[in-house]
C-alpha positions in Angstrom: 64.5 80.0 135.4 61.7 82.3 134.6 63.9 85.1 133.4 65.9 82.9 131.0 61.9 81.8 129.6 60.7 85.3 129.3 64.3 86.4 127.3 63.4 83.2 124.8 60.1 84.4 124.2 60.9 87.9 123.8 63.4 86.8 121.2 61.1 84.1 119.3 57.6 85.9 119.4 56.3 84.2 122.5 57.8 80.9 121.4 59.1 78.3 123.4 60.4 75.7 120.9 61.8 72.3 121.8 65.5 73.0 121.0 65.8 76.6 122.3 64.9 75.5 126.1 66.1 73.1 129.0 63.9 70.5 129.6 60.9 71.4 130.4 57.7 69.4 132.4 54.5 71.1 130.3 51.1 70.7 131.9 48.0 71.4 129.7 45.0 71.7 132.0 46.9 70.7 134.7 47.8 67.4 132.8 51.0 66.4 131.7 51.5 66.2 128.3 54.5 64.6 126.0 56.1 65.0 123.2 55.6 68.8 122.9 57.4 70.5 120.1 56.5 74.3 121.0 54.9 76.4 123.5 53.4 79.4 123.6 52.6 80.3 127.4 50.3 83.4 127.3 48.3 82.9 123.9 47.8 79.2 125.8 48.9 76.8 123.0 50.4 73.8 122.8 52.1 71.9 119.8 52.2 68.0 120.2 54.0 65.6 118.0 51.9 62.4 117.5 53.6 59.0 118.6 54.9 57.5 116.2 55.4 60.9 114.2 53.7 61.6 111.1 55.9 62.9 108.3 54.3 65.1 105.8 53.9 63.9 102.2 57.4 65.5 101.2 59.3 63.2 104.6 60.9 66.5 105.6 58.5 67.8 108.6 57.0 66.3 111.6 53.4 67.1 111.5 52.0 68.5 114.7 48.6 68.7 116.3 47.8 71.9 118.6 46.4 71.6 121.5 44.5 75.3 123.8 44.2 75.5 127.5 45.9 77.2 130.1 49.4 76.2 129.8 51.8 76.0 132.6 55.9 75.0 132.7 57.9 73.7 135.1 62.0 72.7 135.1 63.0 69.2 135.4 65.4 68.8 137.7 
């Protein structure tokens, strides 16, 4: 699992976006956190959707908050 992470990243910059992964548990801090739209593991940030999602003015994006801390992933199985 760790090698098909690090081939994602390579590829995207050091991103781990939502729809370019398998599902993934993310823990912030050591606390789970929900409804994460990105990842980036070794700069230690986090983007979270807020729930319900915000739209930007336009209704085309989901605006996203970011969140810093050590960042850590783990499959769902």
């Amino acid at each position: 699992m760790e090698q098909v992470l690090r081939s994602i990243e390579r590829r995207n910059r050091g991103w781990l976006a939502a729809g370019n992964v398998p599902p993934l548990r993310v823990y912030l801090d050591g606390v789970e956190i929900n409804r994460v739209t990105a990842i980036h593991r070794r700069k230690g940030i986090v983007e979270v959707a807020d729930n319900p999602a915000r739209l930007d003015r336009w209704k085309k994006r989901v605006v996203t908050r970011r969140l810093y801390g050590h960042v850590t992933v783990e499959p769902i199985t």
